[in-house]
C-alpha positions as CSV (number, residue, x, y, z in Angstrom):
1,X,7.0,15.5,-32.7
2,X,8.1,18.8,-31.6
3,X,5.4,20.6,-29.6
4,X,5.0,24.9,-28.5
5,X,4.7,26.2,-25.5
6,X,0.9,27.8,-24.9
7,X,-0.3,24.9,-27.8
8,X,-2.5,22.2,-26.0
9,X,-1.5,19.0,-26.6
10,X,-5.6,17.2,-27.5
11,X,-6.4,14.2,-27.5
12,X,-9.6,11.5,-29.0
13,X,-9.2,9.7,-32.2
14,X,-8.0,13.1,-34.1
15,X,-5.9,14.7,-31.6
16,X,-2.5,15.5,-31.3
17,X,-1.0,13.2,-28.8
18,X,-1.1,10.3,-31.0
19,X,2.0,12.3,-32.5
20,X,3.6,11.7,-29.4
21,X,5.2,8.3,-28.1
22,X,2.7,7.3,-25.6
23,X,1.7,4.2,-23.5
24,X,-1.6,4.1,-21.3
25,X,-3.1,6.1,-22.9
26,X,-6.4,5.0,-25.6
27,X,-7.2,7.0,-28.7
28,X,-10.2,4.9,-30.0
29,X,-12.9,6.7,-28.9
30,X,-14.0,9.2,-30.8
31,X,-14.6,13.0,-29.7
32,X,-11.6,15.4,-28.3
33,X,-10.7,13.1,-24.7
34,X,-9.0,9.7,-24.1
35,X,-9.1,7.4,-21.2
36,X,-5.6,6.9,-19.4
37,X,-5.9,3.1,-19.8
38,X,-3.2,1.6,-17.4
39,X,-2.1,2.8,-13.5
40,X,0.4,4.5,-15.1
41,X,0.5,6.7,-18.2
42,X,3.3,8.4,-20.0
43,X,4.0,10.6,-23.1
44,X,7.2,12.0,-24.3
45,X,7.4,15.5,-24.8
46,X,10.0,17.6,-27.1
47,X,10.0,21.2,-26.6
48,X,12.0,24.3,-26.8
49,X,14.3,25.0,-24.4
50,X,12.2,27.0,-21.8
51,X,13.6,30.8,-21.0
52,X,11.5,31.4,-18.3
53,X,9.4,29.2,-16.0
54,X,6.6,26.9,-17.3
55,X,3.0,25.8,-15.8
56,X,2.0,22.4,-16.7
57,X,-1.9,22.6,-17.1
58,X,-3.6,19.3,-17.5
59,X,-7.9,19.6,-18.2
60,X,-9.4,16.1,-16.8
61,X,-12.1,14.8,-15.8
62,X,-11.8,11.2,-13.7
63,X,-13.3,8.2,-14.0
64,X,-16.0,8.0,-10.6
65,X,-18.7,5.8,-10.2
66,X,-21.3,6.5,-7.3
67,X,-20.4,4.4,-4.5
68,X,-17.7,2.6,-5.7
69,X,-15.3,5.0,-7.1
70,X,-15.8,8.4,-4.9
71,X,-12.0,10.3,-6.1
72,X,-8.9,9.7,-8.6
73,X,-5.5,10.2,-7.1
74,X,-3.3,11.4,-9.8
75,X,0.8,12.2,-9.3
76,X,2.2,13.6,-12.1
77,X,6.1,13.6,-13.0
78,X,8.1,15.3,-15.6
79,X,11.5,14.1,-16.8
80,X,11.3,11.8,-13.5
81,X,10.9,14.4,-11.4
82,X,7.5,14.9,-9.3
83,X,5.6,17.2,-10.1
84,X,2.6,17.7,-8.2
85,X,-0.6,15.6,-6.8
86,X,-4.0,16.4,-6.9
87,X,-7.3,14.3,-5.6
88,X,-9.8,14.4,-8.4
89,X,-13.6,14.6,-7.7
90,X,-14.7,16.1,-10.9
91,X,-14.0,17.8,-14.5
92,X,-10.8,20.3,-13.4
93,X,-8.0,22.3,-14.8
94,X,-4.9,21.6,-12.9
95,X,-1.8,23.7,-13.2
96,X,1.3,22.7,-12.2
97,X,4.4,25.2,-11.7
98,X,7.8,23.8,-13.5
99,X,11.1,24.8,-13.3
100,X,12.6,26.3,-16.7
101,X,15.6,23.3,-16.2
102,X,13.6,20.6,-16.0
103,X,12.8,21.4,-19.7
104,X,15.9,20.9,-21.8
105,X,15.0,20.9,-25.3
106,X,15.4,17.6,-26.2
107,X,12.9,15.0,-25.2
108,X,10.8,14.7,-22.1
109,X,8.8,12.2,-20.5
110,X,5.9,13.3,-19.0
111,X,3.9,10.4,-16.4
112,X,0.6,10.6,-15.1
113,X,0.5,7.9,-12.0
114,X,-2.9,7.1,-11.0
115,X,-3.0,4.4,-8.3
116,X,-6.7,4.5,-7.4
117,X,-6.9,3.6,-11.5
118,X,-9.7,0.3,-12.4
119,X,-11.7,-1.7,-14.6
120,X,-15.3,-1.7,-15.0
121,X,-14.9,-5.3,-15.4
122,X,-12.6,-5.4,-11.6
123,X,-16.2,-3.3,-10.5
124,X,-18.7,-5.9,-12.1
125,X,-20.0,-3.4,-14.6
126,X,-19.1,-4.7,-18.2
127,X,-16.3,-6.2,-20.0
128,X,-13.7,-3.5,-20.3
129,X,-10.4,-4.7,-19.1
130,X,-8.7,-0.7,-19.6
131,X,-8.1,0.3,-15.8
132,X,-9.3,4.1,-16.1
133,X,-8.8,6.6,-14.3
134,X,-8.5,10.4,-16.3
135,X,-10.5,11.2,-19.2
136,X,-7.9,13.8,-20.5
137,X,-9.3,16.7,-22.4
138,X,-5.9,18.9,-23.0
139,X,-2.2,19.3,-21.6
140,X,-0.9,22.4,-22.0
141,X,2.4,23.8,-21.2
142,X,2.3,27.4,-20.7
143,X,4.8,30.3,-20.8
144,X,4.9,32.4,-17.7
């Protein structure tokens, strides 16, 4: 599915991601988030070829729980390529500056590596077997 440049990509049980080819990533819930639901979590992302440069801007909050879980690393990579790290504490909006060429116009994966990811079961707090780690409210790719 063919996405536009300054159109957020939303997620939750009615958002626009499910359109894409994605792994790690869980739609049941309902509301306008998902859980990344795996270490690693990917999308594939088809969009115009860019004419100028593009910001990746990803709005997240991560999965922390007092005392056990205190940050959430996240490295994100586009078309294999890194793209940036950030430690997450709390809700954020991170932008991430991308090269026009790393943007071809024919499909791109996009991978969201979050080591630090776990299971409220791993932490002794119920039965959930997803390892989270971002709640992801919108992924934007924006003209500059």
């Amino acid at each position: 599915m063919p996405i536009s440049y300054n159109e957020p990509i939303t997620f939750g049980r009615q958002g626009t991601a499910q359109g894409l080819s994605c792994t790690g990533i869980d739609f049941s819930e309902d509301g306008n988030q998902s859980w990344t639901s795996a270490p690693v979590s990917e999308m594939d992302i088809q969009l115009p070829f860019a004419r100028q440069d593009i910001a990746l801007e990803i709005s997240a909050t991560p999965y922390l729980i007092e005392e056990l879980v205190a940050v959430q690393d996240l490295f994100v990579f586009t078309g294999g390529l890194f793209t940036g790290y950030a430690k997450l504490t709390g809700h954020t909006v991170l932008t991430f500056p991308l090269n026009r060429s790393t943007l071809s116009g024919r499909s791109t994966r996009l991978s969201l590596v979050i080591p630090t990811a776990v299971s409220p079961r791993a932490l002794g707090l119920s039965q959930d077997e997803r390892e989270l780690g971002i709640y992801l409210s919108a992924i934007t790719f924006r003209s500059t």
